[in-house]
N, C-alpha and C positions, 0 to 999 in steps of 0.2 A: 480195143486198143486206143481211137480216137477218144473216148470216153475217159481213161484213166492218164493221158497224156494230157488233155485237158485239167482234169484236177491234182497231177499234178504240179501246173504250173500256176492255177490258182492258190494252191497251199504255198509255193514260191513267193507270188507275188505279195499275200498275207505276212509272210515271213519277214521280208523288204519291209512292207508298211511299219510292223513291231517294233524292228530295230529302228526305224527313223522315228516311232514316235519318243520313244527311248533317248534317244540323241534331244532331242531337243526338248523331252524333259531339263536336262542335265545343264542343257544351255541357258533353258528359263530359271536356273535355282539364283537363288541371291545368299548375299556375306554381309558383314558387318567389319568397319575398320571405327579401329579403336588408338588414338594416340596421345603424343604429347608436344606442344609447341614450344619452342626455348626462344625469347628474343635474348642475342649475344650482349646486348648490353647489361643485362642484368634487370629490366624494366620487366612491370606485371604483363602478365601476354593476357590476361583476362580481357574478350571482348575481340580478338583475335577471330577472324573471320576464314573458313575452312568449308571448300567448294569442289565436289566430284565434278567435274567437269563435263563426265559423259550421261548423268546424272538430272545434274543442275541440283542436286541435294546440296543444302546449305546450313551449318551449325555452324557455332562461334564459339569459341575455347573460354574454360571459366580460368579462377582464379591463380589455380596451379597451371594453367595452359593444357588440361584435359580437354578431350572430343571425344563424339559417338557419331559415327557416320551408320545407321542400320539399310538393311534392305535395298545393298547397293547388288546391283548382276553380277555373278559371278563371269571373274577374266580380271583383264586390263583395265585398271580405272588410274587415272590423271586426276591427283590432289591439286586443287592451288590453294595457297595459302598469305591474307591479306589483313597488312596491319598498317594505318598512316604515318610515314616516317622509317618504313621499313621496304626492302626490297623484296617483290612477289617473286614465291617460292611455288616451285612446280615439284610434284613427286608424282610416278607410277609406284602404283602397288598391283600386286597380283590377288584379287577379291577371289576366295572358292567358296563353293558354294555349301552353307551352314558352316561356316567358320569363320573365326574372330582373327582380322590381321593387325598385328601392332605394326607401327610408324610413327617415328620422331622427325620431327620438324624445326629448323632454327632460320632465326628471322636476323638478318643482318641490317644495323642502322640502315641509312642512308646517309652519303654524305657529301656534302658540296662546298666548293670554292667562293670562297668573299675577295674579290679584288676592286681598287679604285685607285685613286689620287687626293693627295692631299697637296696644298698650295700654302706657302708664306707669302704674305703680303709684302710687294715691295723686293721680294729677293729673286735673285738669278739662278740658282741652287736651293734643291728643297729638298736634299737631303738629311737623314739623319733626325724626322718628324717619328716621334713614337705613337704608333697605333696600335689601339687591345679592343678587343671583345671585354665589356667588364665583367668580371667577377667568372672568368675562364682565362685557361694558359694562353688562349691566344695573345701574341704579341709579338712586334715585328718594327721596324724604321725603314721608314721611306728609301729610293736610290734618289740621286740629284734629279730626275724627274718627277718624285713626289709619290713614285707607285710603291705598293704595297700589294700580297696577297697572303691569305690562310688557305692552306688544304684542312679538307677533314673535320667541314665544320657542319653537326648533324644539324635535321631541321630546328628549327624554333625563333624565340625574339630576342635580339640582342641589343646592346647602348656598345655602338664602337664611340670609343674617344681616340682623340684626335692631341696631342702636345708636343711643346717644344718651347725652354723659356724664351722668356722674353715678348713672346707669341700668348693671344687669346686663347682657352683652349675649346673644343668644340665637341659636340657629341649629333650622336645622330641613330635613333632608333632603325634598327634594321626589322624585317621579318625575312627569313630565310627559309626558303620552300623548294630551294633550286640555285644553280648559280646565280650568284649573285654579284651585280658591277655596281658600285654605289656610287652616286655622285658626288662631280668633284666636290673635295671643302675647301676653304679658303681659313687661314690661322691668321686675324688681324694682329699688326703690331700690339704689343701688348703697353697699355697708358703707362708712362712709370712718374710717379708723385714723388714725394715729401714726407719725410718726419723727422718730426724736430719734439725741444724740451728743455726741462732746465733740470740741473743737478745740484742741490744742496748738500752741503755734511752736517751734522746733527749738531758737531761741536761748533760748527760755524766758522768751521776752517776755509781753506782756499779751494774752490772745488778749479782750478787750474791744475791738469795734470790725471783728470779723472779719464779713464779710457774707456772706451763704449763702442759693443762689438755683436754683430747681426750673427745670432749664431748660424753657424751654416750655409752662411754665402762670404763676399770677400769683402763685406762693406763694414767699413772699421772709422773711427774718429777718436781724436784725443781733443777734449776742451781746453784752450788756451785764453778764457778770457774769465776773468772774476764773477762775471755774472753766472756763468753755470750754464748759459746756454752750450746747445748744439743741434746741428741739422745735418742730418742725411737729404740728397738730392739722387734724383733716377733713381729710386727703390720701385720695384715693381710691385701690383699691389698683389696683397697675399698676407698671410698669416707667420709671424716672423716672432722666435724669441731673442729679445735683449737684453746683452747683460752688461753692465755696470760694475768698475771697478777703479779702486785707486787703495796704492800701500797703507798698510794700516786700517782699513775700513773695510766691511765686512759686504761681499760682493753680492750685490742686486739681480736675479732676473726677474723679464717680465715679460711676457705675453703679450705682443703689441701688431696692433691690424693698420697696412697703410694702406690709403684709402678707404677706410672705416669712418664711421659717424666719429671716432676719437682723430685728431692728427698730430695734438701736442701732448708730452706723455712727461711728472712730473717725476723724479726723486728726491731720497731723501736716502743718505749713506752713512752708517751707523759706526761708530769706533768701534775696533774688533777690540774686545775683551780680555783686561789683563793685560794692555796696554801702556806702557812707560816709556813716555818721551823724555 
């Protein structure tokens, strides 16, 4: 009886051993995760870097933001998912074992705050300075203390400018990788010059009477004196068209830069045609 009480507990304990090695077959099997990365901006995810965690296995997503993670243990595996300019993304997947698990993936910019101060030279109020990011929406005007900010501005290089007439305008290269405070500017008075000229009429009339008008701003003259001269005073410099005019003569503009290598700018004003005095 000792004898058969004994193997049967030997055939028991055999039994035990089976099923455990069993189990931990099943445990040792491995999977394969297969997916696709989306960045929401719309930008190539190719190059897109994609990390089992429990693993340490590591592929990077090609052109279409495709992966192949193989030979991962079946269970619980933690994706992360890493692109510069983008927020890391973490996924669990459920890995079984000899089986392919799909998993999509999206990668949200990054994005941060541009705030500073901008200053007028000379003023007590420095409101109402327009600053932009060029060549993006950003864009925004100073309060009476000079400050300014953008939300929402993803990484990269930017040229914020800095304006306000009458005022220098300024620029200043940014790189953004983070928030960002940018140092104060200062907007110097802006020089304001001279321009001046003479106006002739073709017929060698009176040019007294001839009216001459900055387009676009509020600087206006009428020549009152035979010689034809005229001068503008305080014109800021810049790129300015002028136009030239008196009844009966046929109206002049012209392209004229003050403060440019030119300062004195000449005319010459044509009878309008089909004209009867």
């Amino acid at each position: 009886m000792r004898t058969n009480r004994w193997g049967a507990l030997v055939a028991l304990m055999m039994a035990v051993v089976a099923v455990q090695g069993c189990g931990s077959d099943d445990e040792g099997g491995t999977g394969m995760v297969t997916g696709t990365v989306i960045l929401d901006d719309g930008a190539s995810p190719e190059g897109v870097e994609i990390e089992s965690l429990d693993t340490e296995s590591t592929v990077f997503a090609d052109a279409q933001g495709r992966f192949t993670l193989k030979d991962l243990k079946a269970g619980t595996q933690t994706l992360q998912a890493v692109h510069p300019g983008y927020e890391v993304q973490q996924r669990e997947v459920e890995v079984k074992r000899g089986e392919t698990t799909d998993v999509s993936i999206t990668l949200k910019r990054l994005k941060h705050k541009v705030s500073g101060t901008v200053l007028l030279e000379g003023a007590s109020s420095h409101e109402g300075i327009t600053v932009t990011l060029e060549d993006t929406a950003f864009s925004t005007t100073t309060d009476a203390q000079g400050r300014f900010v953008f939300e929402g501005v993803v990484p990269g290089a930017y040229i914020l400018v800095a304006s306000k007439d009458g005022y220098e305008e300024q620029l200043k290269v940014l790189a953004v990788i983070e928030d960002t405070a940018v140092e104060p500017l200062t907007l110097p008075v802006m020089e304001e010059v001279s321009l001046d000229g003479i106006v002739y009429l073709s017929d060698d009339g009176s040019p007294v009477g001839v009216s001459l008008v900055i387009e676009g701003t509020a600087y206006s003259t009428t020549i009152d004196s035979s010689s034809g001269y005229f001068r503008f005073t305080d014109v800021p410099p810049g790129a300015y068209t002028l136009a030239v005019s008196k009844p009966g003569y046929i109206t002049q503009t012209r392209a004229v830069t003050v403060g440019g290598e030119v300062s004195t700018y000449f005319f010459s004003l044509e009878r309008s045609p089909g004209l009867v005095e």
